[in-house]
Every structure is written in structure tokens, then in C-alpha cells.
C-alpha positions in Angstrom: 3.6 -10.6 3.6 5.0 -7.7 2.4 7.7 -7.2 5.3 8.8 -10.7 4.8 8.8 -9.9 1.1 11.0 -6.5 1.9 12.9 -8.5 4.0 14.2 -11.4 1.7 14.4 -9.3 -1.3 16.4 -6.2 0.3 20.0 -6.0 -0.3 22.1 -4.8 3.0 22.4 -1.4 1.5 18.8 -0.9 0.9 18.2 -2.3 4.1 20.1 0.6 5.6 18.2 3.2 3.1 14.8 1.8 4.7 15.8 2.4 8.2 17.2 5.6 7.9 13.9 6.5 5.6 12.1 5.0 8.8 14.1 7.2 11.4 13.0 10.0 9.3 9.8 9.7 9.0 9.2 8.7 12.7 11.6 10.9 14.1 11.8 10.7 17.9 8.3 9.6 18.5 9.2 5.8 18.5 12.0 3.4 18.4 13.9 2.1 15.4 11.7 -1.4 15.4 8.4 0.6 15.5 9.6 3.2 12.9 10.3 0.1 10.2 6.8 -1.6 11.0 4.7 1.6 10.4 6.7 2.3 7.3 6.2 -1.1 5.9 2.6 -1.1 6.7 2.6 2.2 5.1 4.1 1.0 1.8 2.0 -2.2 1.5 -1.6 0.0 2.6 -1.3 2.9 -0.5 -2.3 3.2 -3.2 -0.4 5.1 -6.2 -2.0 8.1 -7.9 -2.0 8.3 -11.4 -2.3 10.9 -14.1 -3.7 11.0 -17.8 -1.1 9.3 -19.4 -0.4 6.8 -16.2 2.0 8.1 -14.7 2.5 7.5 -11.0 1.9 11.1 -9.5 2.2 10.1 -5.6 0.5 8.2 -2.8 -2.4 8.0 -0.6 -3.7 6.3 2.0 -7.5 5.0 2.8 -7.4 3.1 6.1 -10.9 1.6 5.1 -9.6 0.4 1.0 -6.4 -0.7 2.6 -8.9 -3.4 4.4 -10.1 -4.8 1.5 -7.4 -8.0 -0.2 -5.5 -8.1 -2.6 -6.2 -11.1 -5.4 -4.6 -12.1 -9.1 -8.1 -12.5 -10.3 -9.3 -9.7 -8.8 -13.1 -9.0 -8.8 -13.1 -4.7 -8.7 -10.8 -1.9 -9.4 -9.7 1.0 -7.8 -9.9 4.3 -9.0 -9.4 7.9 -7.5 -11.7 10.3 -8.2 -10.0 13.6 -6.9 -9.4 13.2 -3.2 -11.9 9.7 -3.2 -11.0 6.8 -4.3 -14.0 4.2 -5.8 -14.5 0.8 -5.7 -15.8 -0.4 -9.0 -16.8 -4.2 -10.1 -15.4 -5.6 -13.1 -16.7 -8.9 -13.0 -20.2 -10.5 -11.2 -19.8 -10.7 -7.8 -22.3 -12.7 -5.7 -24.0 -12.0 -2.7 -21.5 -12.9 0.3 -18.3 -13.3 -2.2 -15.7 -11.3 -0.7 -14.4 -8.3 -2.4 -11.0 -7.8 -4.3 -8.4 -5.5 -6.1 
């Protein structure tokens, strides 16, 4: 979803910007498709560090949070705790209910 949403929404210049960002990052290691997957997946799987007054401070990824889906009505919150990050509730969840942020 958030490829397709990259995708449709990008502008042929930004487009450009995202592959070269991907040729960067990747360097040599794989090929131009490869390099655009693994930074989309990397963009849609972090999650944004914040400080006191909310501002975003950087990025970081947890392979096992990125596993859990997204929702509009979500049913816990995220929140790093130095190099963690917690899973907290913020509404009743039942026994089975699937887990979101």
C-alpha cells in the first residue's frame, strides 16, 4: 500500500529523487528495482522519534512492531522508551482481537 501510494502521488521529479536516494543507499549491492523496494519498505516499516516538544528527531526500525497493522481506530500506541519502543493499550482489547497502532 504504501508503494502504490508513493507511486501515484510522486511527481516525475521526486520520482527521480527516490531512485537516486535508493542507489545511494543500496549502492552496488543490488539492482535499481531491488534498491526502490527495500527503500519503500523501509519508509512504510519506521517509526519516527520524537522529542519533548514533538519534534520528529529521526527514525528507527523494529522488524517485530513493523509486524503489527496499522488502523484509524487504533487500539494501542507506540512509544519509545530510549532505544525500546512499547506497545501500550488505549482502549479494552479482547482476548483474540488483533492488535493496532
Amino acid at each position: 500500500q504504501c508503494q502504490q501510494v508513493a507511486r501515484s502521488g510522486a511527481s516525475a521529479s521526486s520520482a527521480a529523487r527516490i531512485v537516486r536516494l535508493a542507489k545511494l543507499q543500496a549502492g552496488r549491492l543490488v539492482d535499481e528495482a531491488d534498491a526502490l523496494r527495500l527503500v519503500g519498505a523501509e519508509a512504510c516499516n519506521s517509526f519516527h522519534l520524537f522529542d519533548e516538544r514533538e519534534r520528529v528527531r529521526g527514525s528507527a526500525m523494529y522488524p517485530e512492531a513493523a509486524m503489527i497493522n496499522h488502523s484509524c481506530l487504533p487500539n494501542c500506541v507506540m512509544t519509545a522508551h530510549g532505544r525500546h519502543l512499547a506497545l501500550e493499550s488505549i482502549s479494552p482489547i479482547s482476548r483474540g482481537e488483533e492488535l493496532t497502532y
